[in-house]
C-alpha positions in Angstrom: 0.0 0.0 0.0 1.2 3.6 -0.9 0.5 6.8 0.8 0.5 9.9 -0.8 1.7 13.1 1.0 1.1 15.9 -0.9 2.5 19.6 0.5 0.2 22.2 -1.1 1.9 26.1 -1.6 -1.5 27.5 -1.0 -2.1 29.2 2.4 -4.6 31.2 3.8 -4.0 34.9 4.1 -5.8 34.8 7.7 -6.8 38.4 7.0 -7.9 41.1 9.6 -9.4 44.6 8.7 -10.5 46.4 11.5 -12.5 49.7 10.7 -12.0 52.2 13.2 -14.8 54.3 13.0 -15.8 58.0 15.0 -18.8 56.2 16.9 -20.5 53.1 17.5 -23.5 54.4 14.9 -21.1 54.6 12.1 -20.0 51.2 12.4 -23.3 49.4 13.0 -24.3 51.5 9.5 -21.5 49.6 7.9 -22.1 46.7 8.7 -25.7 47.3 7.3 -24.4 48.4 4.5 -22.3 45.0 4.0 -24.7 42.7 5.3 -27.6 44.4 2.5 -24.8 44.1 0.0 -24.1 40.6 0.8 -28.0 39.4 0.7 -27.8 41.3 -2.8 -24.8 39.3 -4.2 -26.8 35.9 -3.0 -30.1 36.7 -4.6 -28.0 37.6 -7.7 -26.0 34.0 -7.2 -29.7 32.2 -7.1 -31.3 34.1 -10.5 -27.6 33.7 -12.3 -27.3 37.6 -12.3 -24.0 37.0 -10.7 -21.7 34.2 -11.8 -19.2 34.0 -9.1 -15.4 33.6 -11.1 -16.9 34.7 -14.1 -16.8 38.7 -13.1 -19.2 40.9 -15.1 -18.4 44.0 -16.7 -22.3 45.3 -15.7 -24.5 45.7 -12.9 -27.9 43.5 -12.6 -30.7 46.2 -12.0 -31.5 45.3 -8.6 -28.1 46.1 -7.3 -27.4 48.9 -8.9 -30.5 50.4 -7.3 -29.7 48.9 -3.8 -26.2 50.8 -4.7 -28.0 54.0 -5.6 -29.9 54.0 -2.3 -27.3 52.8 -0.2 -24.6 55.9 -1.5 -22.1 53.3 -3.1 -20.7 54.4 -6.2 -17.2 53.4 -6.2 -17.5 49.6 -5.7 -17.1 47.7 -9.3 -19.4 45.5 -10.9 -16.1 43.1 -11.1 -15.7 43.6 -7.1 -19.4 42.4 -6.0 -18.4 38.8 -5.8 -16.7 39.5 -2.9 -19.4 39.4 -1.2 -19.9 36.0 -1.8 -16.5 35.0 -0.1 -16.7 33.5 3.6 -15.9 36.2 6.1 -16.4 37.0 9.9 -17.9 40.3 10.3 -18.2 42.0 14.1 -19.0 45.2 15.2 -16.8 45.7 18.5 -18.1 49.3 20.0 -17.1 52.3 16.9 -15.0 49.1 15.2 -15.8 46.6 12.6 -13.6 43.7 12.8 -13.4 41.7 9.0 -11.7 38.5 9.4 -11.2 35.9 6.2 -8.8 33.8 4.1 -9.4 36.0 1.2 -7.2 38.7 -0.2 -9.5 40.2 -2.2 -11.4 42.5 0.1 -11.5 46.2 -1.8 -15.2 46.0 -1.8 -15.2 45.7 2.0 -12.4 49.0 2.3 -14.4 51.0 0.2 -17.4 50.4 2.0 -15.5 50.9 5.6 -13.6 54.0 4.1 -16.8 55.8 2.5 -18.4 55.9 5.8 -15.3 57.9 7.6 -13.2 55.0 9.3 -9.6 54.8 9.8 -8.6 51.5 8.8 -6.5 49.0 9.6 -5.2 45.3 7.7 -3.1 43.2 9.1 -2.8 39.2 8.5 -2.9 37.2 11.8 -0.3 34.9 10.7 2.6 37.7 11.2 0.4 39.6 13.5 -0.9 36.9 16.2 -1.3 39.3 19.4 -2.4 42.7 17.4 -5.0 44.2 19.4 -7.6 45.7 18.0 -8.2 48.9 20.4 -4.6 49.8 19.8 -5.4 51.2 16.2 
């Protein structure tokens, strides 16, 4: 009998983003903002609006109007899918704490940065003990 041992080069990127933001209203917004984005994305994913790995060049109706009322002009239709990606998302006081494996988190700065917060990225693997209310 042979075993196979394989050693894979892929690794996690074990990603933290903390938004600092003025008050505890500002961050709870945020994460409002996120979570209606998110809920978008996934009805988009069930009626094949939004084909995640195949990254459109267009927005599907329905989200560009949830962008239109939300004040979000700056995210691309190429970032949405994003949202789609496993992350952790808590609201700690006037922070949001963003935790995933993913690099690709523009979508999530620029909805942290367009409502005012200072932010922060670190990756957990280099940064073990960060703590979050020293930012």
């Amino acid at each position: 009998m042979k075993i196979w041992y394989q050693h894979g080069s892929e690794h996690s990127a074990n990603l933290v983003m903390i938004g600092h933001f003025e008050d505890a209203t500002e961050a709870a917004r945020a994460r409002e903002i996120i979570d209606a984005i998110k809920t978008q994305v996934a009805e988009d994913q069930n009626n094949g609006t939004l084909v995640v790995g195949s990254p459109s060049e267009r927005y599907g109706k329905e989200m560009l109007d949830l962008l239109g009322r939300l004040d979000i002009a700056s995210i691309g239709p190429q970032e949405l899918e994003q949202f789609s990606y496993e992350v952790s998302i808590e609201v700690e006081g006037s922070d949001v704490v963003l935790t995933t494996d993913e690099l690709d988190i523009s979508a999530f700065l620029k909805v942290m940065f367009l409502r005012g917060a200072r932010i922060e990225v670190f990756s957990a693997h280099r940064q073990p003990n960060a703590d979050p209310d020293q930012g």
